[in-house]
N, CA, C and O of each residue as an XYZ file, in Angstrom:
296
protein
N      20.208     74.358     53.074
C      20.494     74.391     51.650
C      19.189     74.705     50.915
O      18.193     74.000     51.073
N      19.212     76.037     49.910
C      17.753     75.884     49.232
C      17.460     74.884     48.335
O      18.336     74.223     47.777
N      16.256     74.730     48.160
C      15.346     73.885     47.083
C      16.042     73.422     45.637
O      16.043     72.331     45.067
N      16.598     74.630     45.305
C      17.267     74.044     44.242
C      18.556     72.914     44.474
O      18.764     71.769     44.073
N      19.185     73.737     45.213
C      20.745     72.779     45.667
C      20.341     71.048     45.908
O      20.781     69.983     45.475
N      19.065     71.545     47.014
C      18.848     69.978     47.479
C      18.536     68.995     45.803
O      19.170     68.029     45.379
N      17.593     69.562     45.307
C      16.629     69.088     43.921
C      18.140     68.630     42.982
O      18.417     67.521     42.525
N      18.668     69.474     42.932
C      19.870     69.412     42.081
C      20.775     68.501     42.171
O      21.236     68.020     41.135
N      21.300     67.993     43.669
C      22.558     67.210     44.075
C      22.139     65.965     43.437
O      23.063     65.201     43.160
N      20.878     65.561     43.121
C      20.807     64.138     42.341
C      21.434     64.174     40.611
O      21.868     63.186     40.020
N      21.361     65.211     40.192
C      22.206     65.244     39.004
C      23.132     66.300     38.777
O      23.302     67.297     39.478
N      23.719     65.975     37.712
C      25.339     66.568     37.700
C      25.052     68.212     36.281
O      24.577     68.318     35.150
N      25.475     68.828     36.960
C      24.865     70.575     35.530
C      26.515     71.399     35.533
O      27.492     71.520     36.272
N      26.135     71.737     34.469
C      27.506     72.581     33.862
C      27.304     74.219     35.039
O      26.122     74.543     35.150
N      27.999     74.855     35.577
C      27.971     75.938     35.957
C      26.482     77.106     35.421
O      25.545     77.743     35.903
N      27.142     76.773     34.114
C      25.857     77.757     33.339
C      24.464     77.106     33.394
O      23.369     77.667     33.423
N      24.746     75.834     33.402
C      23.435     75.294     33.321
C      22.767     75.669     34.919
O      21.614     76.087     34.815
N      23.103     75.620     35.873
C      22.947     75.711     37.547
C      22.546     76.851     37.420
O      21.484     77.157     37.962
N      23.451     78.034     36.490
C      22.880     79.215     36.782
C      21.655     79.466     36.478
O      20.889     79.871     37.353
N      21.159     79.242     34.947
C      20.182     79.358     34.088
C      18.739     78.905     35.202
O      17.798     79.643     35.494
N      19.033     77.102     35.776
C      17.948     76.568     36.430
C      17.607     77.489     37.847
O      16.539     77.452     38.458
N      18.883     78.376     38.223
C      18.282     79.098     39.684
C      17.573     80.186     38.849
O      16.371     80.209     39.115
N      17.983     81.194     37.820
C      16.908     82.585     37.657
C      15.990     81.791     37.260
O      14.959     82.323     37.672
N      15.642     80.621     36.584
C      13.898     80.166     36.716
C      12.987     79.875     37.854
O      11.766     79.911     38.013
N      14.399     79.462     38.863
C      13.685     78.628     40.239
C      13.510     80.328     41.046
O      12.500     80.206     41.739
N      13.969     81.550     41.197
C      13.904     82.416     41.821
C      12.784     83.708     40.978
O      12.113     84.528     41.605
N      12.814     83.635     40.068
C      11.673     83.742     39.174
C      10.097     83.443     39.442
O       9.106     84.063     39.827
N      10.434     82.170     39.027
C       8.961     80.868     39.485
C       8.217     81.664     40.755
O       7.065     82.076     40.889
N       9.656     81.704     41.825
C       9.247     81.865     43.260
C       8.692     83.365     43.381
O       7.550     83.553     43.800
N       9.324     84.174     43.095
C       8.924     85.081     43.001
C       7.136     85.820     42.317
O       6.125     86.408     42.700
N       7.780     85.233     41.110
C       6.081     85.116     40.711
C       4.940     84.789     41.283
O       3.872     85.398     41.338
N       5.331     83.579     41.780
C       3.984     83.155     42.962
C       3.830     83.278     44.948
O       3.165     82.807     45.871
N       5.254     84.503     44.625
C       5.304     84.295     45.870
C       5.682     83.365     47.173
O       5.235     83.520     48.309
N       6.387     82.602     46.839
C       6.645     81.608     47.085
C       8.258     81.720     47.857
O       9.286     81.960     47.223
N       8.188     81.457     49.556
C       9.302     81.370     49.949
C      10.445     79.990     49.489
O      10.203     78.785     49.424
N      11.552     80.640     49.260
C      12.499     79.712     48.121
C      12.881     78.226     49.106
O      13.355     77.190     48.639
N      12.542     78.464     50.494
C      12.759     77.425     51.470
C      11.513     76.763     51.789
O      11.639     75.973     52.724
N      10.120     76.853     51.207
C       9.161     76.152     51.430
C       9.131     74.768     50.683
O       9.753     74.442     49.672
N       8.252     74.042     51.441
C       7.847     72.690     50.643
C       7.405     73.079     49.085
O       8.080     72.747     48.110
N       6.378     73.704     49.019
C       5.993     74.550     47.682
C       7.422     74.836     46.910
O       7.399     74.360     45.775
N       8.480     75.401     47.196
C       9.526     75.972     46.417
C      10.025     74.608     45.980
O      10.349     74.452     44.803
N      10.114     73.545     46.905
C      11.027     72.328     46.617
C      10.222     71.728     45.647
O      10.994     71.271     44.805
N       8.876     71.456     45.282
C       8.137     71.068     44.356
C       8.337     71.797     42.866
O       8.335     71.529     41.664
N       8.504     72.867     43.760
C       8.741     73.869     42.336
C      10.325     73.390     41.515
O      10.484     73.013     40.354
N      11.047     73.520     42.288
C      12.260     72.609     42.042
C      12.261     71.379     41.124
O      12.966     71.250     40.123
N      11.493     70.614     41.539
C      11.994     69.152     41.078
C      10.892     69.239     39.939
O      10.690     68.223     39.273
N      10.283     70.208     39.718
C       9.333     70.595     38.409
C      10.177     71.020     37.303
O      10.176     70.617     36.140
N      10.963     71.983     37.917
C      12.272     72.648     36.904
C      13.218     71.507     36.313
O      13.380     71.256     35.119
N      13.643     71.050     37.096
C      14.635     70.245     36.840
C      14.084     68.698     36.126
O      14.742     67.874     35.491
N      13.420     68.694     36.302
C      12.078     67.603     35.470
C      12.070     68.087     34.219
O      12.814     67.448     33.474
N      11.423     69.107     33.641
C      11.402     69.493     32.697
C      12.831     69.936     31.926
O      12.819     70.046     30.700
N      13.789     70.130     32.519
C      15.214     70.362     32.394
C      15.424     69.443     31.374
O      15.320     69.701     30.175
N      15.761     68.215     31.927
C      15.938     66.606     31.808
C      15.018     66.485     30.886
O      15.553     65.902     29.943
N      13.698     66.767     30.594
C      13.119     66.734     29.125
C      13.700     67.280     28.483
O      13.446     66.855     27.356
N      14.596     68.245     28.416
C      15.045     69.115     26.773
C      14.106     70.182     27.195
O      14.129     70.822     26.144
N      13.350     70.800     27.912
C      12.896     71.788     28.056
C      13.700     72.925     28.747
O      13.486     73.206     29.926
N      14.640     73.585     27.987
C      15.342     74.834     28.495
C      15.164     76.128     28.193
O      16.024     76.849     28.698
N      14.237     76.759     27.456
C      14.016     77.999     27.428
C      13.176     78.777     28.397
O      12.048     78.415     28.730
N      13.838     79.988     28.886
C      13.355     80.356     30.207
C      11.863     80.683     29.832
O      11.079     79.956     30.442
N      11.358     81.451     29.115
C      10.591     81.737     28.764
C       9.372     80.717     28.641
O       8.292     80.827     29.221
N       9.795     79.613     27.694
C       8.600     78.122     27.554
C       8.070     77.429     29.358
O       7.023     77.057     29.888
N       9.693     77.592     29.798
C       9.621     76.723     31.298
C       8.989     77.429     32.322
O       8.506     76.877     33.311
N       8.974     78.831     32.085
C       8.229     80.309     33.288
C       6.926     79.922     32.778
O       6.278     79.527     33.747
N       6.131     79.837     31.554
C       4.694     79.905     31.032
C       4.507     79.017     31.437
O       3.328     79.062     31.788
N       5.099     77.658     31.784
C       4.468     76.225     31.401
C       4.352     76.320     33.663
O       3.234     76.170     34.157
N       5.287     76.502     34.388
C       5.158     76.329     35.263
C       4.216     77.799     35.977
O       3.647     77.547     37.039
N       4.137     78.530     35.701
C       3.051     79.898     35.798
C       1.368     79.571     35.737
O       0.445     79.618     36.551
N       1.518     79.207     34.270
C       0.282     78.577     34.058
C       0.029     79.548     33.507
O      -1.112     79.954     33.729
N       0.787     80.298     32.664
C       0.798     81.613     31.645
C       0.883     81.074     30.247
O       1.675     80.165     29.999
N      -0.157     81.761     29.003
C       0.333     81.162     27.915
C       1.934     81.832     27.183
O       2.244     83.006     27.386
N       2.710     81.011     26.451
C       3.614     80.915     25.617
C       3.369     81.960     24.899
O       2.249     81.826     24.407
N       4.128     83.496     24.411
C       3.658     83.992     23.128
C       4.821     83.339     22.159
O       5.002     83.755     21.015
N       5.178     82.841     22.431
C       6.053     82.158     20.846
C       5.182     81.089     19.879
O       4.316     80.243     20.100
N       5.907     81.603     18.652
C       4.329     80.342     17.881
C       4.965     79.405     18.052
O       4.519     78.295     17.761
């Protein structure tokens, strides 16, 4: 099961919401290269979904903040 599924089964997401959290989690991975079945990916995971659970849902804020890219939104 990938990183997300596992990270995920502890809480309950609307369809759309599942969708939204995988193009960040395949994104993320991508960006850094990062195989989606590594320990690294699963961290990356429970980072997403962490910040999720804060009210942090814009793909854009959650890609910069976990990148380590700045935000261009003011």
């Amino acid at each position: 099961m990938p990183s997300l599924e596992r990270a995920a089964a502890l809480g309950v997401y609307s369809p759309e919401q599942l969708a939204a959290l995988r193009a960040i989690f395949q994104e993320a991975c991508a960006s850094l290269e990062l195989d989606p079945d590594s320990p690294e990916a699963d961290s990356m995971a429970a980072k997403i979904l962490t910040a999720f659970r804060l009210g942090y849902v814009d793909k854009e804020t959650m890609l910069a903040s976990l990148l380590g890219t700045p935000n261009e939104h003011p």
